[in-house]
C-alpha angles and dihedrals in degrees: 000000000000122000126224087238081051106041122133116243123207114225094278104046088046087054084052091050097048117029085243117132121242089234088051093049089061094050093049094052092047096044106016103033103240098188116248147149130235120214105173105332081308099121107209123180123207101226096216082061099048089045097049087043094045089059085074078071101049110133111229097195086181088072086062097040083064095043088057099044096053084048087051098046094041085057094053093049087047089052103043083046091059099040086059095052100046102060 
């Protein structure tokens, strides 16, 4: 028996679920391989497998907060370098 947690969405409710466009869904399953499954020519999508796909695109903003910060911190060695040479 299926779960509530474990139900399969057609393209629209899983666009209602996600945010994701219809039109996007599409794309992902042609070029990402979003996992589904085709009952005559109806696409259907289990949601414990797109939410287990969909964690490939999770943001860790920490990864560019550290970035910055080394760019940041790179500059400000540059400058003070250059201000001690220059006098």
């Amino acid at each position: 028996m299926q779960t509530p947690e474990d139900r399969y969405f057609d393209l629209q409710s899983l666009s209602n679920y996600s945010g994701v466009s219809v039109s996007a869904l599409r794309d992902y399953i042609r070029r990402d391989n979003l996992p589904c499954f085709k009952l005559r020519g109806k696409v259907v999508v289990k949601r414990s497998e797109f939410d287990s796909w969909i964690e490939q695109f999770r943001y860790h903003p920490t990864e560019d907060l550290d970035r910055i910060a080394d760019e940041v911190i790179q500059s400000l060695k540059s400058e003070s370098q250059s201000e001690g040479h220059g006098g």
